[in-house]
C-alpha positions as CSV (number, residue, x, y, z in Angstrom):
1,X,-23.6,-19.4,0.2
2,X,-20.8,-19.5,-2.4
3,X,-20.2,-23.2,-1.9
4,X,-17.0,-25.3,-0.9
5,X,-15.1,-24.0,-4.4
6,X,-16.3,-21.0,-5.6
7,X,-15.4,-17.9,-2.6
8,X,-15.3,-13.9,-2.3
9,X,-11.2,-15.0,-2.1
10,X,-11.2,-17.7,-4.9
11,X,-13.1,-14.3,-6.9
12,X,-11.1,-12.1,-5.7
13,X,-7.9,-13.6,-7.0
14,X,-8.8,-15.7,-10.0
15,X,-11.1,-13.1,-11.9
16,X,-7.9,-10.3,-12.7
17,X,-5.7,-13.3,-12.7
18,X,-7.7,-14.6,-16.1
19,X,-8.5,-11.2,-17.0
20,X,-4.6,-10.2,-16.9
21,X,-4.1,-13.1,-18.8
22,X,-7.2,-13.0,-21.2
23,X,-6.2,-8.8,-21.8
24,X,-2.4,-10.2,-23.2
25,X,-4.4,-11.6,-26.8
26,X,-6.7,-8.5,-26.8
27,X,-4.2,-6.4,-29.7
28,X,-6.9,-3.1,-29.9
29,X,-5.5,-0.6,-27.4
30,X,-9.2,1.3,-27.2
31,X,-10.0,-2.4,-26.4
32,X,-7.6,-4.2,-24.1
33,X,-8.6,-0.3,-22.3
34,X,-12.0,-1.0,-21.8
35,X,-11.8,-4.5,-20.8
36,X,-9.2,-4.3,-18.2
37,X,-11.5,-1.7,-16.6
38,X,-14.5,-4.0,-16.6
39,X,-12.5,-6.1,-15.1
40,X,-11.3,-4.2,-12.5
41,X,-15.0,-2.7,-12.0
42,X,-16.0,-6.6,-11.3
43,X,-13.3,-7.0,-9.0
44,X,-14.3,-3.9,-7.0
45,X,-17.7,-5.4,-6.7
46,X,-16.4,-8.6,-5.4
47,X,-14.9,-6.9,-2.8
48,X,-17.7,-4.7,-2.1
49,X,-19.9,-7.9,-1.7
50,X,-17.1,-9.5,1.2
51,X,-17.9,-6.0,3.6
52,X,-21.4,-7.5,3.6
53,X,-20.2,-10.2,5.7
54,X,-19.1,-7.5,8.5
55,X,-21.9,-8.6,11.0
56,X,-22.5,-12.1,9.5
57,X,-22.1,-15.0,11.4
58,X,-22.1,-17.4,8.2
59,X,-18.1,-16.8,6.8
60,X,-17.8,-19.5,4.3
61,X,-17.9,-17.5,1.7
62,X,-14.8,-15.9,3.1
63,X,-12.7,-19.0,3.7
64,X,-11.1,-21.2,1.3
65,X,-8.6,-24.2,2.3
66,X,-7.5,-26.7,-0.3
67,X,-4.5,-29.2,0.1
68,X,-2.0,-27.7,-2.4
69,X,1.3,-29.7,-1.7
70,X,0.8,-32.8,0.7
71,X,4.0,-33.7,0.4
72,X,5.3,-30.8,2.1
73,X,2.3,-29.7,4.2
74,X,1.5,-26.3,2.0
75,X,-2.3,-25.5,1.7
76,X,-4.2,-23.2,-0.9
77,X,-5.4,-21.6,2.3
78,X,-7.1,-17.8,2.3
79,X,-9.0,-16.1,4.3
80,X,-10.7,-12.4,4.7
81,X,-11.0,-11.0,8.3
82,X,-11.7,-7.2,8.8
83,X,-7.8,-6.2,8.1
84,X,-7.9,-8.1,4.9
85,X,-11.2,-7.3,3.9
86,X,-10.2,-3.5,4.3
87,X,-6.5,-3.9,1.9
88,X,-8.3,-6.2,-0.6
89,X,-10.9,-2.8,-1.2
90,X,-8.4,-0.7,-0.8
91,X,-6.9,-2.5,-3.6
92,X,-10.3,-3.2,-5.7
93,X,-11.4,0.5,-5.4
94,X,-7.5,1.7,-6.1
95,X,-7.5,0.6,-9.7
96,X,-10.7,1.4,-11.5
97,X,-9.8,5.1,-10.1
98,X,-5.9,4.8,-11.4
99,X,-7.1,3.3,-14.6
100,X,-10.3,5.8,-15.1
101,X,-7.4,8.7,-14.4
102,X,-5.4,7.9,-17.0
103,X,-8.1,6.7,-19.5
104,X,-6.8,9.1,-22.1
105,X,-3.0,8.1,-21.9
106,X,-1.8,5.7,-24.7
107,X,1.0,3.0,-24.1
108,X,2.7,1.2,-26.9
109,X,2.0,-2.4,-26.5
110,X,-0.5,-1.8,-24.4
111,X,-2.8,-5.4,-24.1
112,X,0.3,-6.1,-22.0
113,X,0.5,-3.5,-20.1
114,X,-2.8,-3.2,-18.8
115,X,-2.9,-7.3,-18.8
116,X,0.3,-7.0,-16.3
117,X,-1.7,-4.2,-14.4
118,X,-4.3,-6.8,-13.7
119,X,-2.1,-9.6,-12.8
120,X,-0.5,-6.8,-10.1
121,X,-3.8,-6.6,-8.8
122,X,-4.4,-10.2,-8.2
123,X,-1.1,-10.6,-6.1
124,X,-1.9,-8.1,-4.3
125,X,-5.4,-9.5,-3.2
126,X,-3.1,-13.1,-2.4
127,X,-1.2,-11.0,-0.7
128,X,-3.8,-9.7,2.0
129,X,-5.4,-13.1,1.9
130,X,-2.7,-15.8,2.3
131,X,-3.2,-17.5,5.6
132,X,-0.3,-19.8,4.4
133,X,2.8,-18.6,4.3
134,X,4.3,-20.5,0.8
135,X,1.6,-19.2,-0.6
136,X,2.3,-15.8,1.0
137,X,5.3,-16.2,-0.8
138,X,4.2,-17.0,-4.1
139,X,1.3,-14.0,-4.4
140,X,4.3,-11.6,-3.2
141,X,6.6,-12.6,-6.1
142,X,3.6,-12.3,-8.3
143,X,2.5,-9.0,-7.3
144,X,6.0,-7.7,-7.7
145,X,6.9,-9.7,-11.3
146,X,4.6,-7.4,-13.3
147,X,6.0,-3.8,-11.8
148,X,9.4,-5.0,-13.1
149,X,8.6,-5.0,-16.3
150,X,6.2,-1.9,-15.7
151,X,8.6,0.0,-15.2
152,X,11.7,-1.0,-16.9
153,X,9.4,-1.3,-20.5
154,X,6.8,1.9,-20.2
155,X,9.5,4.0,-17.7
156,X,11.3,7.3,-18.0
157,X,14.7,8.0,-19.5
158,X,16.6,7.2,-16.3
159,X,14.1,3.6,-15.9
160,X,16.7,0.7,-16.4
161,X,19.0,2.3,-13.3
162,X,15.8,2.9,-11.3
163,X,14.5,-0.6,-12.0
164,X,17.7,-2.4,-11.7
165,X,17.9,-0.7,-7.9
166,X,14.3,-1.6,-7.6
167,X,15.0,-4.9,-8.2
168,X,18.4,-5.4,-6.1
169,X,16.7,-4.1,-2.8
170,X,13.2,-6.2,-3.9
171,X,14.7,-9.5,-5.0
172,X,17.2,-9.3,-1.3
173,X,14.0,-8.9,0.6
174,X,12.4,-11.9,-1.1
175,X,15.5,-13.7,-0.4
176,X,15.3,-13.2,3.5
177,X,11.7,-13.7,3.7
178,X,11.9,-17.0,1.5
179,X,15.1,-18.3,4.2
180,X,12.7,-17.4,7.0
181,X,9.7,-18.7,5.9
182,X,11.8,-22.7,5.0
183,X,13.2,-22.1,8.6
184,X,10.5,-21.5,10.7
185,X,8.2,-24.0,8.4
186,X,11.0,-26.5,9.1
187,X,9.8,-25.8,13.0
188,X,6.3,-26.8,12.7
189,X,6.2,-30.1,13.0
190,X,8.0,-33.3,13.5
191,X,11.3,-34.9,11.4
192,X,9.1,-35.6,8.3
193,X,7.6,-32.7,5.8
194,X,4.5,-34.0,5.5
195,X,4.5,-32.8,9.3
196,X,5.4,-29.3,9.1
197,X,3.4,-26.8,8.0
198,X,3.3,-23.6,6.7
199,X,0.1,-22.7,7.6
200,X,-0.6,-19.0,9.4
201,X,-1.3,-20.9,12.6
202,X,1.6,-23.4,12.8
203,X,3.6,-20.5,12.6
204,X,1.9,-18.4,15.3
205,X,2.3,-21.8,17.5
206,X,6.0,-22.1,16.6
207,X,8.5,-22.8,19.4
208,X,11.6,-21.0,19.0
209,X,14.2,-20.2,21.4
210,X,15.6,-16.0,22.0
211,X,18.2,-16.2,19.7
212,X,16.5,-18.2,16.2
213,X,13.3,-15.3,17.2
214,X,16.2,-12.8,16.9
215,X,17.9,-13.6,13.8
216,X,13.9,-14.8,11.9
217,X,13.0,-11.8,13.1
218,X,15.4,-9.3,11.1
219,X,15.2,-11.9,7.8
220,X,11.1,-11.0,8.3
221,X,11.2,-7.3,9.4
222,X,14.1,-6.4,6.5
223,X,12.0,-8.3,3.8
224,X,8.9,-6.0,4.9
225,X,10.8,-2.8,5.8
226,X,12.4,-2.6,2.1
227,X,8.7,-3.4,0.4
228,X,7.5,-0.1,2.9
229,X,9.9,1.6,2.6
230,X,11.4,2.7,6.0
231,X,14.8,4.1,6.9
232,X,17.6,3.2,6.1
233,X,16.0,0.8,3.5
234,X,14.4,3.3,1.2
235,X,16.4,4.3,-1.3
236,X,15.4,2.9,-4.1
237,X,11.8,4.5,-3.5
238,X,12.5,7.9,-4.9
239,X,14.1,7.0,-8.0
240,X,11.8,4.1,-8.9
241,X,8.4,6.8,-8.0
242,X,10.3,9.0,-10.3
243,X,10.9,7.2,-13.2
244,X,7.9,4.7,-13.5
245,X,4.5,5.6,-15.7
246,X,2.4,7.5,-13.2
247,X,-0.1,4.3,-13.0
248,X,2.6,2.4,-11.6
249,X,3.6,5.0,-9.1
250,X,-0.1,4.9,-8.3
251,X,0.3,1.1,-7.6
252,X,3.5,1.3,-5.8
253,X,2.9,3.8,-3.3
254,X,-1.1,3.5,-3.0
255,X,-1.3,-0.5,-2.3
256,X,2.4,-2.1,-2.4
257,X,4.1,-0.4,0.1
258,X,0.9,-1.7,2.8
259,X,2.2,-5.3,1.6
260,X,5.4,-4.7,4.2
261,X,3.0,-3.2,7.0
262,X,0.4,-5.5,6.8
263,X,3.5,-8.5,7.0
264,X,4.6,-6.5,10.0
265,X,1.6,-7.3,11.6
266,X,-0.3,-10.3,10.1
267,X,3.0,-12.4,10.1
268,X,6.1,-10.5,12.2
269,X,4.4,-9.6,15.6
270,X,2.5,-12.8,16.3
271,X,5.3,-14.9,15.2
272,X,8.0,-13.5,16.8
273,X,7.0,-11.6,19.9
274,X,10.2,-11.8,22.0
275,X,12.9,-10.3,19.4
276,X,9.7,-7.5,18.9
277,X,10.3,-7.0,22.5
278,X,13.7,-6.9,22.7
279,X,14.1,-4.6,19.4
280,X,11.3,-2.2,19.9
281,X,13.0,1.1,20.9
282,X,15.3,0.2,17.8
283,X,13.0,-0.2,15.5
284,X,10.7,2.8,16.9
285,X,14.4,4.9,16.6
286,X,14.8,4.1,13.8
287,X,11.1,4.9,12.1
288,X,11.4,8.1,13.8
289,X,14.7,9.3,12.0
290,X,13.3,8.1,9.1
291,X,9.8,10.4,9.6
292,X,11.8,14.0,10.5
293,X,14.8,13.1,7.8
294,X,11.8,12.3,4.8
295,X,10.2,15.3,5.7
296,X,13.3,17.3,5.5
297,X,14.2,16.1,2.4
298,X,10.8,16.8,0.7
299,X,10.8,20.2,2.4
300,X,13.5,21.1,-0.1
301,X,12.2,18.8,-3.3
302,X,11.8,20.6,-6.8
303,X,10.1,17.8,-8.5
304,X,6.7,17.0,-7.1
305,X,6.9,13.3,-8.3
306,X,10.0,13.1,-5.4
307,X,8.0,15.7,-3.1
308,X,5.4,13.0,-2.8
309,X,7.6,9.9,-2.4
310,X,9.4,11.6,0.8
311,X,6.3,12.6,1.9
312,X,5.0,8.9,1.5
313,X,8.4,7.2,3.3
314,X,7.7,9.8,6.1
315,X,3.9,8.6,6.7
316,X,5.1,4.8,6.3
317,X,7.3,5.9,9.5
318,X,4.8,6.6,11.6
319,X,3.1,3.4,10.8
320,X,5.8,1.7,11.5
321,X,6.5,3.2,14.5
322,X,3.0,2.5,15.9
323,X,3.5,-0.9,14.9
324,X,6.5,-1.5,16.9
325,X,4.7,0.8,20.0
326,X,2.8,-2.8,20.5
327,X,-0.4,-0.7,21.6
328,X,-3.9,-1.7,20.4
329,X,-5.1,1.5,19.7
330,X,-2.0,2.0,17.8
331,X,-2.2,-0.9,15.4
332,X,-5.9,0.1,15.3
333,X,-4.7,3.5,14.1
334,X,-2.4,2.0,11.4
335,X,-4.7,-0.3,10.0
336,X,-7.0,2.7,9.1
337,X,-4.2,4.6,8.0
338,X,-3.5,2.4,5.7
339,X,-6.8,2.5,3.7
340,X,-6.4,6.4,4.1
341,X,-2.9,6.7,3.0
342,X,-3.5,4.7,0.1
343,X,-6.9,6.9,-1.1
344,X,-4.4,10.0,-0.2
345,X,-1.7,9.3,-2.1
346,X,-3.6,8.3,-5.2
347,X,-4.8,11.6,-5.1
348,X,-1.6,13.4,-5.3
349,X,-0.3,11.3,-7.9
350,X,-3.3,12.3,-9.7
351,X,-3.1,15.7,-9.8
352,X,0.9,15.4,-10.2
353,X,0.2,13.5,-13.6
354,X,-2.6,15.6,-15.0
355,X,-0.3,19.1,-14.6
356,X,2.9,16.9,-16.3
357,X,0.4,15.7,-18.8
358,X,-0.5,19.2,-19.5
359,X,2.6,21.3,-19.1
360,X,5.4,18.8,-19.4
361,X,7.1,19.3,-16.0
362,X,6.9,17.9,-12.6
363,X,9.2,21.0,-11.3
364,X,7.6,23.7,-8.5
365,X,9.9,26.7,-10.0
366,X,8.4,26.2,-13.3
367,X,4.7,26.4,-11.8
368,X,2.3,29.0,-10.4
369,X,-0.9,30.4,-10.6
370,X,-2.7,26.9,-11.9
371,X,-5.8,27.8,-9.8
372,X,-6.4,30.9,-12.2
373,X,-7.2,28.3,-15.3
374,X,-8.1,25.1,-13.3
375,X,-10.5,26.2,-10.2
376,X,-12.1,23.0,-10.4
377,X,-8.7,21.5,-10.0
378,X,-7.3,23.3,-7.4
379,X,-10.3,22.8,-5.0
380,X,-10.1,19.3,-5.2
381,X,-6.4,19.0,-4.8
382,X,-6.6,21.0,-1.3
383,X,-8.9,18.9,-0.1
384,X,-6.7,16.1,-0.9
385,X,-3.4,17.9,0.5
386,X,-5.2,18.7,3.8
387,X,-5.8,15.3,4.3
388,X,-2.2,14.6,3.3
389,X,-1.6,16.5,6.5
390,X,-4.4,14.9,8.6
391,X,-6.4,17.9,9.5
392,X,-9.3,17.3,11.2
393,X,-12.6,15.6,9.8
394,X,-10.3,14.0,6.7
395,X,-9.9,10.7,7.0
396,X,-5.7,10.4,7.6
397,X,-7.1,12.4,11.2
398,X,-8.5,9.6,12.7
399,X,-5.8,7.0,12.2
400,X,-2.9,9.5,12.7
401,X,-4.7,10.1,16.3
402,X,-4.7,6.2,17.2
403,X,-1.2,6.3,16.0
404,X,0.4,8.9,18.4
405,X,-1.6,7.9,21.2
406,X,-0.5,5.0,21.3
407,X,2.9,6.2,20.6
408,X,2.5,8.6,23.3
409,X,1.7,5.7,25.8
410,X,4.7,3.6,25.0
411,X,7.2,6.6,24.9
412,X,6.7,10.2,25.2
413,X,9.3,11.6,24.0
414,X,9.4,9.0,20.9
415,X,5.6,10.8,20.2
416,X,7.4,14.5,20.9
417,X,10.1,13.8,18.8
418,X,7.8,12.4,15.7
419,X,5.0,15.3,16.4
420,X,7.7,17.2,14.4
421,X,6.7,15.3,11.2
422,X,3.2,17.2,11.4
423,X,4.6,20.4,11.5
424,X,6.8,19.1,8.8
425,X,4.1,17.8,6.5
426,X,2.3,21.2,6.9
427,X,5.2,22.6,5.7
428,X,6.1,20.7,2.4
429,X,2.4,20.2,1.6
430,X,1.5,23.9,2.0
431,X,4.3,25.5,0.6
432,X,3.9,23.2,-2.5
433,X,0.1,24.2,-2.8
434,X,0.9,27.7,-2.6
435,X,3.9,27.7,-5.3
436,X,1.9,25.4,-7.8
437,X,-1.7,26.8,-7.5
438,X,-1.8,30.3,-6.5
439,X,0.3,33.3,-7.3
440,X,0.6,34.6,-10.9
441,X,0.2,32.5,-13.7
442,X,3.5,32.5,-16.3
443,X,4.4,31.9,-19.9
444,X,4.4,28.3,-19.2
445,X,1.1,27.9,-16.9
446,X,-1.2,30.2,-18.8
447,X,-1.8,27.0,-20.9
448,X,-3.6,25.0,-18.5
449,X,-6.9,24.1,-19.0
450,X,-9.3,22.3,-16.8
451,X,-9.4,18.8,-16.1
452,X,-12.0,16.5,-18.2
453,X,-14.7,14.8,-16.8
454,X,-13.2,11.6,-15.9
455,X,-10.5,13.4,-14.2
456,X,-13.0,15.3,-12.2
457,X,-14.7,11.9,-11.6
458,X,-12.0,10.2,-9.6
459,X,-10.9,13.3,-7.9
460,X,-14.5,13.8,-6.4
461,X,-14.7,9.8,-5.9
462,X,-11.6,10.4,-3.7
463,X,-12.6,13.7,-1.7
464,X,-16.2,11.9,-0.9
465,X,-14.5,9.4,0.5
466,X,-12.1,11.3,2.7
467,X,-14.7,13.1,3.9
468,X,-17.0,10.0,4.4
469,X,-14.2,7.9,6.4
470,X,-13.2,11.1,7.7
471,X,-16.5,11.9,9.3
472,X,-17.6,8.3,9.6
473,X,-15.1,6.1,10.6
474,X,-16.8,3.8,12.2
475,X,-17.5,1.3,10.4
476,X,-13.6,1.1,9.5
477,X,-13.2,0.6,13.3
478,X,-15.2,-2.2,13.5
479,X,-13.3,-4.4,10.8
480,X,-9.9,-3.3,11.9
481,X,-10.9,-5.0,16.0
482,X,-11.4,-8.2,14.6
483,X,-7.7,-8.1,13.3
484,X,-6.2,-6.4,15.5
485,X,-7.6,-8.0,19.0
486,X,-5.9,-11.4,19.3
487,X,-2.4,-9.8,17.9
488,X,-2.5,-7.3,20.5
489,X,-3.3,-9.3,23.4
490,X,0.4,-11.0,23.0
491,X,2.2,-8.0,24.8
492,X,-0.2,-7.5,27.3
């Protein structure tokens, strides 16, 4: 349909790639605006077109495979099955809604920030649609480049300690995973390099003995687990959510962080299904402590910019610990909570940015009574925070379910012990609602106004939609099987 060179993944890529670029000579801020927006309106249609392929039997419009480096067996190789098709718009539907949000907000030298906004967004669709793993490689580096400079140029006050911890933790993941990709590539073939391979199937095909899965397997899973982030490799998460424009944040926690779960299971579990085995009750441990400690911590968090980023480590646990649970209906479950989480969080960060854009602070003492001068607001926003706690008919409910059954089934007392991070969620997410929205206004809140009309705009956008994959998820189901089928069937 689209012809050997021009495919939904070449489009999906290329377009904000030259529209990152092309937005860097654009010197009008009202302009650079507007066109990075268009740009990112194209891309969403793009990726709307690819879901029409669900029930098609013709894919070529969702497979590209070009010989990139002979010499050493790399391939310009992407492809969209249903788990990519669902990140990739994720990721086209998450930016016209961050960038529509903060339409009003002016950044100095801002053709390059919204150019490296774009060039974000094109890593991340390489990201989800690598089927090679050097160029794996490459779109992660070049989806993480641009937040650098995000959010060391445009940050807050404490922004070069935030970014410099961002960067230590990112640049020693990328180390691993570089290590473990050469090794494992060097394992694909015979003596010479033109007979290895880094392709997504070599790798699955690998042989490698109990001890080289062991140590690939922890150069893989720390790579991923720091991008996520999950216990004990999260600490740079708070800080850097703190400190970076709100836009980034968006970025960050709405589509980045499902880079390191989507690597746990397009590249970790099929690869190395023998040290998955051996560490699971680890790894599950480990997700776990994460999930109840997060929780705890954003039970007692004054700033709602920190509230949210516990709350996002703790729901990155449970993914994580379904992951390792090995269960189909688990990974079914995280695969659709990682399209909800993303929508969810975006949410949140919305509403955190418009009451800091209003009233200057992020803190929960300071607040109270908003819902008295923004009703319009406040609706929206609980809609948002009960499906921050998956309540039923929202659209975190469904894949939260999956999740814990299939936790349940591969340890009950594992489930019992992360249950507690409901409870916990119900918790921080109510008790914030409560202080922030209702109660009596003060001197400080009486000043809120109601939200503008392209504030309202993404907000609804966001509650129609977890209602709509709340109530209807199943077309969701049917492009997560397709992913999630062959992987599973390796622990049965």
């Amino acid at each position: 349909m689209f012809g050997n060179y021009i495919t939904i993944p070449h489009l999906l890529v290329l377009f904000p790639l030259l529209a990152g670029v092309l937005t860097f000579f654009i010197k009008k801020e009202s302009s650079a605006k507007s066109f990075s927006l268009l740009a990112v309106m194209i891309t969403l249609l793009i990726s709307i077109a690819s879901l029409y392929f669900h029930n098609n039997k013709e894919l070529s419009g969702l497979t590209f495979n070009y010989m990139w480096l002979k010499s050493i067996g790399a391939k310009f190789s992407m492809a969209l099955d249903g788990m990519g098709r669902l990140l990739t718009f994720l990721t086209a539907v998450s930016f016209p809604i961050i960038l529509i949000a903060g339409y009003r907000s002016s950044f100095k030298n801002a053709n390059v920030f919204y150019g490296l906004i774009l060039l974000a967004q094109a890593g991340l669709m390489g990201v989800f649609l690598s089927t090679d793993a050097l160029l794996f490689y490459f779109f992660w580096e070049l989806a993480l480049i641009p937040i650098y400079f995000l959010c060391s140029y445009w940050g807050g006050e404490k922004r070069i300690a935030a970014t410099f911890k961002f960067f230590i933790y990112t640049f020693t993941g990328s180390l691993f995973l570089l290590v473990g990709i050469i090794y494992v590539y060097l394992h694909t073939g015979a003596t010479r390099f033109s007979d290895h391979s880094f392709s997504l199937n070599a790798f699955r095909t690998v042989i490698l003995n109990s001890s080289q899965q062991n140590f690939m397997f922890w150069l893989f899973f720390i790579a991923f687990a720091i991008k996520m982030p999950i216990f004990p490799f999260h600490t740079w998460q708070p800080d850097t959510y703190e400190q970076s424009p709100t836009s980034v944040t968006m970025i960050l926690s709405g589509v980045m962080v499902k880079m390191g779960v989507f690597g746990l299971i397009r590249w970790v579990l099929p690869i190395f299904p023998m040290a998955v085995v051996k560490f699971d009750n680890v790894l599950i441990g480990l997700s776990v402590i994460g999930m109840i400690y997060a929780s705890l911590i954003a039970i007692k968090q004054d700033d709602l910019k920190r509230l949210a980023a516990y709350s996002s480590i703790a729901h990155i646990g449970l993914m994580s610990a379904a992951i390792f649970s090995m269960q189909t209906v688990a990974l079914e479950g995280v695969v659709i909570q990682m399209f909800a989480h993303g929508i969810n969080i975006i949410g949140l960060w919305i509403v955190i940015d418009l009451i800091e854009r209003q009233l200057g602070t992020r803190k929960i003492s300071q607040l109270g009574g908003i819902a008295h001068k923004a009703p319009v607001l406040t609706i929206l926003l609980v809609v948002i925070a009960f499906a921050n706690i998956a309540l039923p008919l929202t659209n975190a409910f469904v894949g939260e379910f999956m999740m814990f059954g299939g936790l349940f089934k591969f340890n009950i007392w594992y489930a019992a012990v992360a249950g507690l991070s409901i409870i916990l969620a119900a918790v921080y997410t109510l008790n914030m609602v409560q202080k922030v929205f209702y109660g009596n206004t003060n001197a400080l809140t009486e000043s809120m106004k109601e939200i503008s009309w392209n504030e309202k705009l993404v907000l609804m956008v966001i509650v129609v939609m977890i209602f709509l994959t709340g109530v209807f998820p199943q077309p969701i189901f049917e492009l997560t099987k397709i992913s999630v089928a062959p992987i599973s069937t390796i622990f049965k």
